[in-house]
N, CA, C and O atoms as a DFTB+ gen file, in Angstrom:
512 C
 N C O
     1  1      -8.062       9.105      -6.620
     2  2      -7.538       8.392      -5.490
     3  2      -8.557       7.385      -4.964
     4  3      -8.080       6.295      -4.646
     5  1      -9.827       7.543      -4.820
     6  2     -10.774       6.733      -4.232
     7  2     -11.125       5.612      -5.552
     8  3     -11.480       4.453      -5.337
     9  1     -10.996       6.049      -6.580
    10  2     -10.954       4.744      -7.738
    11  2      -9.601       3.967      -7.263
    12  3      -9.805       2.954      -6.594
    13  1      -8.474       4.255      -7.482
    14  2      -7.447       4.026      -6.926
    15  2      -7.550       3.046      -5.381
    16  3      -6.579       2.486      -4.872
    17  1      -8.803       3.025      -4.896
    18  2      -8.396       2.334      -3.606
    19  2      -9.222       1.431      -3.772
    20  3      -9.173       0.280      -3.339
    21  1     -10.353       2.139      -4.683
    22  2     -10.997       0.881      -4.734
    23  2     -11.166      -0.470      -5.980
    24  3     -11.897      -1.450      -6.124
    25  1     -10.268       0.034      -6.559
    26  2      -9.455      -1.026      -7.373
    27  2      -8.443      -2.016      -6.805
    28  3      -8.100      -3.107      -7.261
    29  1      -8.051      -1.386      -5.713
    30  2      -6.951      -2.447      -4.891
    31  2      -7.664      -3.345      -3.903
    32  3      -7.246      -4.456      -3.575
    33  1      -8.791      -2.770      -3.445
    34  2     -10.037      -3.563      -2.771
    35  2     -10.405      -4.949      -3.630
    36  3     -10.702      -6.006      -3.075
    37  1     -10.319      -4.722      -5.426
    38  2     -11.188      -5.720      -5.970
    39  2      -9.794      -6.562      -7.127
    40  3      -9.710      -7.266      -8.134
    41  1      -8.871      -5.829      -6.040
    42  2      -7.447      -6.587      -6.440
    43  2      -7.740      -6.634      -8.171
    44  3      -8.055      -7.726      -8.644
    45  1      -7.649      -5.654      -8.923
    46  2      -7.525      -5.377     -10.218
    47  2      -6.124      -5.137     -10.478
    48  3      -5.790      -4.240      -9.704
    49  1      -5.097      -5.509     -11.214
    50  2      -4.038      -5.017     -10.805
    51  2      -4.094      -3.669     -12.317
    52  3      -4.022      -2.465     -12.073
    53  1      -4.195      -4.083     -13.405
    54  2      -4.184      -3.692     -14.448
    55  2      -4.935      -2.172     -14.053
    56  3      -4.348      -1.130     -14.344
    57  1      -6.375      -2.144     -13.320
    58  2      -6.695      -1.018     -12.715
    59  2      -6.131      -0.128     -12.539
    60  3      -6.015       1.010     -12.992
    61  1      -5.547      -1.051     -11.413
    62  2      -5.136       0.031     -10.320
    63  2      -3.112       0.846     -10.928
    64  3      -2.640       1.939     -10.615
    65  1      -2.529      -0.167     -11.731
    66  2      -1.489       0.682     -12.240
    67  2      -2.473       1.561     -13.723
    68  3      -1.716       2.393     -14.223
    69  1      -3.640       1.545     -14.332
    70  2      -3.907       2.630     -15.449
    71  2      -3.920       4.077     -13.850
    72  3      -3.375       5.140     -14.148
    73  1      -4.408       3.991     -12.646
    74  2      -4.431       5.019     -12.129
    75  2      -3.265       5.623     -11.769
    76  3      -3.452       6.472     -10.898
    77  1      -2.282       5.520     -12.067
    78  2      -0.727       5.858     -11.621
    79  2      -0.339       6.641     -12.652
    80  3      -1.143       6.863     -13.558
    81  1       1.288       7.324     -12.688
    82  2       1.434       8.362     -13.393
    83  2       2.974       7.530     -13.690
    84  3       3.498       6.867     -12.795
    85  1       3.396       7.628     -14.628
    86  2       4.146       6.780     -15.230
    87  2       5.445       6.446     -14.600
    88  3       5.873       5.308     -14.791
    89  1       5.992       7.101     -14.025
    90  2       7.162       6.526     -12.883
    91  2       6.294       7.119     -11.052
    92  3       6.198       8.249     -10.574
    93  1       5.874       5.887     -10.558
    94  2       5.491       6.099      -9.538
    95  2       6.607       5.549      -8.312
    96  3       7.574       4.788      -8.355
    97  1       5.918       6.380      -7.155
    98  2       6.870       6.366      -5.989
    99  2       6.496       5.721      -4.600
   100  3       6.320       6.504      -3.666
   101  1       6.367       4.468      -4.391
   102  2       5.662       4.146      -3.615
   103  2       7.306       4.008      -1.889
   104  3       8.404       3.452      -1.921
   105  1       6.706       4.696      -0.894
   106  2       7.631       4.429       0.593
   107  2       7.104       3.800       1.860
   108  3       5.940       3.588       2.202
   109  1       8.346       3.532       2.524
   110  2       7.796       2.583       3.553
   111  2       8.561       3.304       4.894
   112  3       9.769       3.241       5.119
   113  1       7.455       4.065       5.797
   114  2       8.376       4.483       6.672
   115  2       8.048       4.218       8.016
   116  3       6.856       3.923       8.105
   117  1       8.643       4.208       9.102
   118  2      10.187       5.093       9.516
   119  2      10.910       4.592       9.156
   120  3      11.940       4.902       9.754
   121  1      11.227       3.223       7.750
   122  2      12.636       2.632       7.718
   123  2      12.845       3.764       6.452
   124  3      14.017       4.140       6.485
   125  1      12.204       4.324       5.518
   126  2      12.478       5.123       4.471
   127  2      13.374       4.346       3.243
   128  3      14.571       4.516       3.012
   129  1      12.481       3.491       2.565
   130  2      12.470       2.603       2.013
   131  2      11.578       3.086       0.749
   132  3      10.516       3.658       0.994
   133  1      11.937       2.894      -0.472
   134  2      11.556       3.642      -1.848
   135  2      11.457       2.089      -2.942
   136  3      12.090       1.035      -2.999
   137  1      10.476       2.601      -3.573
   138  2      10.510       1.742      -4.906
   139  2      10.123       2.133      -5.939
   140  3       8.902       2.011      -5.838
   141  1      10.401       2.655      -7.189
   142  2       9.928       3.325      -7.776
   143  2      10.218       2.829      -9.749
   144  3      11.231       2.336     -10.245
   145  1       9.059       3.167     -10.353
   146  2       8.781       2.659     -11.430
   147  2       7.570       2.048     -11.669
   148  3       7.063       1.519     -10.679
   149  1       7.028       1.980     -12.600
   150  2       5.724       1.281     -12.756
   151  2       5.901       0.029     -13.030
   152  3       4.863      -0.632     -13.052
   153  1       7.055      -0.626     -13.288
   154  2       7.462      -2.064     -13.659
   155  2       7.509      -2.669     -12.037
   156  3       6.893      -3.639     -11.595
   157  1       8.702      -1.513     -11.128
   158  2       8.694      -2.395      -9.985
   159  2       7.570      -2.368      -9.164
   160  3       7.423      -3.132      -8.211
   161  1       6.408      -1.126      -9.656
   162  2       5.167      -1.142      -8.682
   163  2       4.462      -2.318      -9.258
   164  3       4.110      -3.145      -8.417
   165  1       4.165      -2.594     -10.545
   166  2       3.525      -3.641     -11.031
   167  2       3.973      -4.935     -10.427
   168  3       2.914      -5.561     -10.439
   169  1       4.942      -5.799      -9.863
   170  2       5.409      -6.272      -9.018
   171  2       5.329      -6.046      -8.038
   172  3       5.379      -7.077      -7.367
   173  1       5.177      -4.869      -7.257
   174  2       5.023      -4.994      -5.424
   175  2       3.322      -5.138      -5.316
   176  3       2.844      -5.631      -4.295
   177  1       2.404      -4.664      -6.468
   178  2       1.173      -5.286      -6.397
   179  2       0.637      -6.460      -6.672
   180  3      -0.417      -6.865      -6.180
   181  1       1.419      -7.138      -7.568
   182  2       1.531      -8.949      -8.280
   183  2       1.852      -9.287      -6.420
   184  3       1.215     -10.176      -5.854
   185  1       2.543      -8.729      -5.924
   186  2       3.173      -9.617      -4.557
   187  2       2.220      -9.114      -3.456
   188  3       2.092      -9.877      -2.499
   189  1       1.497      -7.903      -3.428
   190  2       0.943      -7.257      -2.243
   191  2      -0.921      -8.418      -2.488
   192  3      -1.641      -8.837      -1.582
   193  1      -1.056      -8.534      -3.557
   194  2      -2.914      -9.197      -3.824
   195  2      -2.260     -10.532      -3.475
   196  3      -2.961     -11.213      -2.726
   197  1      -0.928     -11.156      -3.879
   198  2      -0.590     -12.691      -3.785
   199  2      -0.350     -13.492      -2.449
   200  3      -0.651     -14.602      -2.012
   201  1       0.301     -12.442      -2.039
   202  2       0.978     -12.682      -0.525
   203  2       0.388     -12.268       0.690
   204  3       0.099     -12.941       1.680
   205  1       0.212     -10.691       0.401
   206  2      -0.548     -10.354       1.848
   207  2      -1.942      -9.719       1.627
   208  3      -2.425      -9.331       2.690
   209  1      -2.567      -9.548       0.760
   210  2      -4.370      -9.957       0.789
   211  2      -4.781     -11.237       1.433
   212  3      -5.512     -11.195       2.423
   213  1      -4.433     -12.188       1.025
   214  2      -4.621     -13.335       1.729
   215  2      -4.377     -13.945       3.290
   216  3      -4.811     -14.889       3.951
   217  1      -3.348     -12.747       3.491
   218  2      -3.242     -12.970       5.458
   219  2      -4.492     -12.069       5.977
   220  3      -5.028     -12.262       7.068
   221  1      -4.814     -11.252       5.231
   222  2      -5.920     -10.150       5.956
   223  2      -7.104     -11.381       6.215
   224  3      -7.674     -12.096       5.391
   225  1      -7.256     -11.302       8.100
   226  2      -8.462     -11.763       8.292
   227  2      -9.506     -10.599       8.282
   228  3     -10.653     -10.755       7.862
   229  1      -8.855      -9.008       8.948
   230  2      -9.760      -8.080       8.748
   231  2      -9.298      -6.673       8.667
   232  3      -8.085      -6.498       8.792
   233  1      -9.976      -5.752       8.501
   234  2      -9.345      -4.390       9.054
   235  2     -10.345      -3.344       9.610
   236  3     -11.471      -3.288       9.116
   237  1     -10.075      -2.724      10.362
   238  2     -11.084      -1.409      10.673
   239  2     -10.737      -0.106      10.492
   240  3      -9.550       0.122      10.726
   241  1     -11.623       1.131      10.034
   242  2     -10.804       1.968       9.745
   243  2     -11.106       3.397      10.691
   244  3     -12.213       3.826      11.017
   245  1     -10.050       3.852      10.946
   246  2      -9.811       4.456      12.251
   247  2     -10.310       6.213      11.413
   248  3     -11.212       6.986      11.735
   249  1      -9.501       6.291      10.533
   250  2      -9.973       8.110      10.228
   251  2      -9.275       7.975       8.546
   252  3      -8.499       7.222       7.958
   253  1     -10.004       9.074       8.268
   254  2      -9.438       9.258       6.529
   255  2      -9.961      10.857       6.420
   256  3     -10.846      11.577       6.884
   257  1      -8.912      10.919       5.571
   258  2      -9.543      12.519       5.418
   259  2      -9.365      12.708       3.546
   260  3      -8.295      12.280       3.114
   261  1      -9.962      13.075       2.907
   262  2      -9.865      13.114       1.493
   263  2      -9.844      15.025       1.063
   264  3     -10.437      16.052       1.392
   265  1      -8.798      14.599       0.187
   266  2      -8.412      16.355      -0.293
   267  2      -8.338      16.434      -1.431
   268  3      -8.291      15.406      -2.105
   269  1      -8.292      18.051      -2.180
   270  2      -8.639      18.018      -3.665
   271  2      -7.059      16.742      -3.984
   272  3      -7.282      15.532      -3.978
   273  1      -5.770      17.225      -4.201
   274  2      -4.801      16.259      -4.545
   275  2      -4.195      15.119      -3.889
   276  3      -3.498      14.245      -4.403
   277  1      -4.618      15.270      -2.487
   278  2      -4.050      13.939      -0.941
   279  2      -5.200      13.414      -0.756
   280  3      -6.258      13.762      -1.281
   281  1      -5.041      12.656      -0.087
   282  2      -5.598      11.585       0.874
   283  2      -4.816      11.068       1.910
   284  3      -3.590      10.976       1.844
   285  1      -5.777      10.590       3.259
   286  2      -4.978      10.031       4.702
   287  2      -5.917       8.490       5.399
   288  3      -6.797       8.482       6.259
   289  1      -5.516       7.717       4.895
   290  2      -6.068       7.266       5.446
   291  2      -5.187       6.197       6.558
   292  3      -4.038       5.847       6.288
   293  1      -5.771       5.826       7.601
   294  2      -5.963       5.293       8.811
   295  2      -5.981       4.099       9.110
   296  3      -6.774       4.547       9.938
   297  1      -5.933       3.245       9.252
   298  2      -6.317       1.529       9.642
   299  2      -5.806       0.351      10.384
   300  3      -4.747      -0.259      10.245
   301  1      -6.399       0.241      10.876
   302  2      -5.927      -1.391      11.992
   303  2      -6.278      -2.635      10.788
   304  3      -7.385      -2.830      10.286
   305  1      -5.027      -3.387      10.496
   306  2      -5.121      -4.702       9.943
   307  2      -5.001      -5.633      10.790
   308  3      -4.165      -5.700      11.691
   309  1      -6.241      -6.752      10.403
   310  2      -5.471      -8.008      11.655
   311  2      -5.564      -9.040      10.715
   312  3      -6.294      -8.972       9.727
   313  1      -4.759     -10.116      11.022
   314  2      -4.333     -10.738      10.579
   315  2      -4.793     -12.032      10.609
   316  3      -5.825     -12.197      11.259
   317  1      -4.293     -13.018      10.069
   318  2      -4.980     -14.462       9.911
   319  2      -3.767     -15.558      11.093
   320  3      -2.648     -15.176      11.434
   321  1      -4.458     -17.018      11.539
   322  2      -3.159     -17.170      11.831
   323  2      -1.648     -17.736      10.577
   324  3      -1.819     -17.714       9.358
   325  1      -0.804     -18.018      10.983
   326  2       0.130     -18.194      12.340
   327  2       0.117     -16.573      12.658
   328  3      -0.047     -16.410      13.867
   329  1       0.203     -15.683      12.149
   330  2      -0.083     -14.215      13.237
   331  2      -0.789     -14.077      13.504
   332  3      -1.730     -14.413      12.785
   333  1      -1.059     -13.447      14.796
   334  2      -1.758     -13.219      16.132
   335  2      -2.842     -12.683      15.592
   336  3      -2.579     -11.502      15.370
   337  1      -4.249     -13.010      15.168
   338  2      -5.512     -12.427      14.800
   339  2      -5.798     -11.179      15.816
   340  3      -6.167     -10.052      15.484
   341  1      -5.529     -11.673      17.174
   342  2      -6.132     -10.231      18.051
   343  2      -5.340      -8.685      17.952
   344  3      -5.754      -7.608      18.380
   345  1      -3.965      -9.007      17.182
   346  2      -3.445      -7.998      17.095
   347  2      -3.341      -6.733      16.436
   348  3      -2.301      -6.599      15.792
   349  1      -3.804      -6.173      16.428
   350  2      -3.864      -4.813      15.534
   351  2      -2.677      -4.075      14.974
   352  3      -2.115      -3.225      15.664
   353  1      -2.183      -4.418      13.504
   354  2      -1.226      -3.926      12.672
   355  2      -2.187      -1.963      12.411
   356  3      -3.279      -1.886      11.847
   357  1      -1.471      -0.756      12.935
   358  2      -1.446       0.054      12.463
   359  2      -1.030       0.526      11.293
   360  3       0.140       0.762      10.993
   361  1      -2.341       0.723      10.368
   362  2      -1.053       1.695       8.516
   363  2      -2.155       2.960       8.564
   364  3      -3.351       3.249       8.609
   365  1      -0.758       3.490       8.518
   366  2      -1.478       5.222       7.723
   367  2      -0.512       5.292       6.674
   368  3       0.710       5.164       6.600
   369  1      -2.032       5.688       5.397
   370  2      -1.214       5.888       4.433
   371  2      -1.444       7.265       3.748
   372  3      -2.569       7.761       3.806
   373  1      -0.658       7.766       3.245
   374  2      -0.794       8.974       2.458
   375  2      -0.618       8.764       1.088
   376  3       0.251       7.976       0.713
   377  1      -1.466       9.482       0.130
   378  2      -1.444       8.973      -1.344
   379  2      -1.746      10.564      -1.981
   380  3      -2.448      11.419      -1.443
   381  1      -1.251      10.648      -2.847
   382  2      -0.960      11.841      -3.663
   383  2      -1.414      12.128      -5.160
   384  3      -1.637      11.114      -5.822
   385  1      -1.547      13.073      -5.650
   386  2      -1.966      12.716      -7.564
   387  2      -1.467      14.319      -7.544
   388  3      -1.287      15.299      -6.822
   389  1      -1.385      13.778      -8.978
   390  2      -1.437      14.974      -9.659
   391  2      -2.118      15.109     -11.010
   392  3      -1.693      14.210     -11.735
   393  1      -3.005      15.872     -11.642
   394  2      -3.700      15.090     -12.958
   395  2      -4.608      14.089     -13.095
   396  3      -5.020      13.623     -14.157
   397  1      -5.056      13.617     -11.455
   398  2      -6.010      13.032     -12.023
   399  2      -5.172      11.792     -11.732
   400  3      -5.636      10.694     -12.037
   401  1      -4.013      11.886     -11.183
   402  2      -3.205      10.122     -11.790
   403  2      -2.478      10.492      -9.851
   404  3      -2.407      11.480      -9.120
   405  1      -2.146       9.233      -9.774
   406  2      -1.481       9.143      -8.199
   407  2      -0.243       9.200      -8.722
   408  3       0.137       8.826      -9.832
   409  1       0.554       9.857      -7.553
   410  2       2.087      10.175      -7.580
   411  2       2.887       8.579      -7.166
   412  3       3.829       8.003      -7.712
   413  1       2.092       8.229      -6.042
   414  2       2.593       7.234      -5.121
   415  2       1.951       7.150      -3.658
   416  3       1.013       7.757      -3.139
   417  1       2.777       6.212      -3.221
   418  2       1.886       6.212      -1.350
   419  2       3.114       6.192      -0.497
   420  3       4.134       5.525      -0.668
   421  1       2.875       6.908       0.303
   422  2       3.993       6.742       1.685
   423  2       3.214       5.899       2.486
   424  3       2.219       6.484       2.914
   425  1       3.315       4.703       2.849
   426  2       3.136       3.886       4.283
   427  2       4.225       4.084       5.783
   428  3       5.387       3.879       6.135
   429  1       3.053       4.568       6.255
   430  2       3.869       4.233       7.565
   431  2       3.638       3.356       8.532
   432  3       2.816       3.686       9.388
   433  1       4.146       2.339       8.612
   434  2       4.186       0.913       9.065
   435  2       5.263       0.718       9.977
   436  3       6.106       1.605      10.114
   437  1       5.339      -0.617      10.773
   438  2       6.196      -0.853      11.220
   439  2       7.151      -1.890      10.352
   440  3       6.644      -2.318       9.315
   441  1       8.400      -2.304      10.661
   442  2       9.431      -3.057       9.144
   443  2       8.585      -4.296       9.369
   444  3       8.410      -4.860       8.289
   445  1       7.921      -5.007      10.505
   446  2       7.221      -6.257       9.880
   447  2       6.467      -6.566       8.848
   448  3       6.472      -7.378       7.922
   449  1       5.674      -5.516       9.338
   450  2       4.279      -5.372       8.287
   451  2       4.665      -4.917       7.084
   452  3       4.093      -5.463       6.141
   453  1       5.883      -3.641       6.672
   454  2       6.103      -3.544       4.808
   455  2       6.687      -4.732       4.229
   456  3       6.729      -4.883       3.008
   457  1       7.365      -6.005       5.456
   458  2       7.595      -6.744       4.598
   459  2       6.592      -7.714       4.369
   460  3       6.667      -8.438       3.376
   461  1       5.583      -7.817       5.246
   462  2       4.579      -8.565       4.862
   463  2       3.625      -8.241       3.569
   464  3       3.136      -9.122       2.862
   465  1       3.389      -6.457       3.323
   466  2       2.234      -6.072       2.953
   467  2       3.246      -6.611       1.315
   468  3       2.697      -7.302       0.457
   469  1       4.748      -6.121       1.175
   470  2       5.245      -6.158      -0.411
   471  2       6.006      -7.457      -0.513
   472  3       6.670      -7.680      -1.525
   473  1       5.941      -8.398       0.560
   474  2       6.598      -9.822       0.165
   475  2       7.743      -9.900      -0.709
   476  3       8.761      -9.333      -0.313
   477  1       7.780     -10.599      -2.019
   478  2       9.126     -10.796      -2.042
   479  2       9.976      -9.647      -2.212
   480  3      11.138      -9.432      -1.867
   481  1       8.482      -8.447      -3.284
   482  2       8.645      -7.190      -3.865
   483  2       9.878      -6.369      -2.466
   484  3      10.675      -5.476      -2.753
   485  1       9.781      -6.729      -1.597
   486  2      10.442      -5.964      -0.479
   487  2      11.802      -5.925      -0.399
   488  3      12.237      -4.953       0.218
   489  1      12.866      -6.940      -0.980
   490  2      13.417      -6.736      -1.427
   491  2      14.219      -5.457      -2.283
   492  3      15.263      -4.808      -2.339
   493  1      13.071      -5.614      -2.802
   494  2      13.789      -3.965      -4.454
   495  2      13.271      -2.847      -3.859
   496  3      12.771      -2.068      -4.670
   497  1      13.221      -2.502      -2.691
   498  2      13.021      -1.536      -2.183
   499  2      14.570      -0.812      -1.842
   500  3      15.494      -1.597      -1.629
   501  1      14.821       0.505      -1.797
   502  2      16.209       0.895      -1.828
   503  2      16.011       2.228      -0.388
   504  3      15.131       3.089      -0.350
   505  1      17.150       2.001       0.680
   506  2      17.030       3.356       1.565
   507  2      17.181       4.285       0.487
   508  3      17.486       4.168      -0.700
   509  1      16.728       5.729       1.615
   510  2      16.674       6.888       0.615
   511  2      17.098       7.691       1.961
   512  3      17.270       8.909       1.925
């Protein structure tokens, strides 16, 4: 999981899907919003390094807790303009493995921000 994050830090994409487990499950909640596959994750990361890496002016990180198979982590994103730099976007995310390989991530966000963080990818997201 911590290779896993920090492959998305150095925007590897190829990385960061060898750390995944072959149909992954990535959610977006409280809207409870699913995407799943390594084709459509390979796409919500082509769109997440393209689209919204590039609004990040910064982030700080509030708490994380690391476990033998989970992880929690915590964070205030702020943003670049035309959005409000002083504002603090809350994500907690939870990330999972099994084997050594991640299951997927639940984000819990508000609906602005999953559509910012998966851009066009947000779309092929399906309620569940």
């Amino acid at each position: 999981m911590k290779k896993h994050a920090d492959l998305e830090t150095k925007l590897d994409l190829e990385g960061v899907l060898a750390t995944l487990v072959d149909h992954p499950i990535y959610e977006f909640h409280p809207d409870r919003l699913r995407l799943e596959g390594k084709e459509n994750i390979r796409q919500f990361y082509r769109d997440h390094f393209d689209y919204f890496f590039p609004l990040i002016k910064s982030h700080t990180l509030i708490n994380e807790c690391w476990g033998a198979d989970s992880a929690c982590l915590e964070y205030d994103i702020y943003l670049k303009e035309p959005h409000d730099p002083n504002r603090a976007y809350r994500i907690n995310v939870v990330l999972t493995e099994k084997n050594s390989l991640l299951i997927g991530e639940r984000f819990y966000v508000e609906n602005d921000l999953a559509r910012l963080m998966a851009g066009p990818s947000f779309d092929k997201f399906s309620k569940f």
